[in-house]
N, C-alpha and C positions, 0 to 999 in steps of 0.2 A: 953456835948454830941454834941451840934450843932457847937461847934470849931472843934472837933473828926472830924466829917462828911466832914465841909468845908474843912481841910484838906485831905480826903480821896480824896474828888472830885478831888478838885487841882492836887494832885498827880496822879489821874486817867487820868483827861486830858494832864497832861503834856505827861507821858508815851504814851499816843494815839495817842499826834500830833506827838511826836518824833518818835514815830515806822511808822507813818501815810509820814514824812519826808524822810524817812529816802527808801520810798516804791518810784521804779519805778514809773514815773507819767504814768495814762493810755490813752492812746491818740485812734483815730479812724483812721488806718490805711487805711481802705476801703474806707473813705467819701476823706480822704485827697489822696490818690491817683487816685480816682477816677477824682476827680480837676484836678493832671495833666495829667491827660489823654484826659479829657474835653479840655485841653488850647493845646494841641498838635494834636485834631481832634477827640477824641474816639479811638485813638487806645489800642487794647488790648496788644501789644507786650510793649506799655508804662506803663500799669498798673499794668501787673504781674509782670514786671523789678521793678516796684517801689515796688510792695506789697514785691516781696523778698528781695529789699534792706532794706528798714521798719522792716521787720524779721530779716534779718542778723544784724541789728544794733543792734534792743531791744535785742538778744539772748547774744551780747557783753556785752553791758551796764548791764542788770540785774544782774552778782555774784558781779560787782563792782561801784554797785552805791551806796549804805548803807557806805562802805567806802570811797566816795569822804567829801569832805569839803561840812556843807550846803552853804558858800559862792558860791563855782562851783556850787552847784545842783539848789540851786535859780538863779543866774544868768544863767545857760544853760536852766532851763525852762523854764524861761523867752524868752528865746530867740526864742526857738522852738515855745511857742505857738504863737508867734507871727505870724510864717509860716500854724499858724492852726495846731500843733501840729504835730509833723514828728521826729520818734528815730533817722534817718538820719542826721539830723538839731541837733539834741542834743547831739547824738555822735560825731557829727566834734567838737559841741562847747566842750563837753567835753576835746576830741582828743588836740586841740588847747589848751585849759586853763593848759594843763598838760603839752606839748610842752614848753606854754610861761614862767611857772613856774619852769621848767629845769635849763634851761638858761634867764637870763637876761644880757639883753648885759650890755656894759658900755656904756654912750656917751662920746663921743669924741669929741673936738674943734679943 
C-alpha cells in the first residue's frame, strides 16, 4: 500500500511540474515598467508604451509556449528574469532561439 501511494505521489508531481513547465511564466508587468519609466524621468507616455508592448508580447507567446522546447523556455526565462521579468525580453529571446535554430551557418576558412 505505501509503495501504491509513493507512486501516486510521484506521478502526481511529475504531471504538476510538467503542466507547471509547460505554463507561461508570470511576470509583474506594472513594477517592471514602472522602472523604466522611473530610469527615463516618470514619464507616462514610457509606461503605457511599455505596459502595451508587455501585453502584445505575453498575448503572442502564450498559444505557443507549451510547444517550445523546455531547453528554449528555461533558457528564455532565464533570461528575461534577469531583466526582472519582461514578455518583451522573453519573446525576442524566444524570437532569436527559433531564428538561430532555422538556419545554422557553416563556418568557413
Amino acid at each position: 500500500m505505501k509503495y501504491t501511494t509513493a507512486i501516486g505521489i510521484m506521478l502526481f508531481a511529475t504531471t504538476a511540474t510538467s503542466a507547471l513547465a509547460q505554463s507561461l511564466p508570470r511576470y509583474d508587468p506594472s513594477t517592471y515598467c514602472k522602472g523604466v519609466s522611473d530610469y527615463s524621468g516618470g514619464s507616462s507616455v514610457v509606461y503605457k508604451g511599455c505596459i502595451e508592448m508587455e501585453q502584445t508580447s505575453y498575448n503572442e507567446l502564450k498559444p505557443k509556449w507549451p510547444a517550445l522546447s523546455s531547453k528554449t523556455r528555461n533558457h528564455c526565462e532565464e533570461v528575461a528574469r534577469y531583466s526582472d521579468g519582461s514578455y518583451v525580453i522573453l519573446k525576442g529571446c524566444v524570437d532569436m532561439e527559433a531564428d538561430a535554430a532555422a538556419s545554422t551557418p557553416d563556418f568557413e576558412f
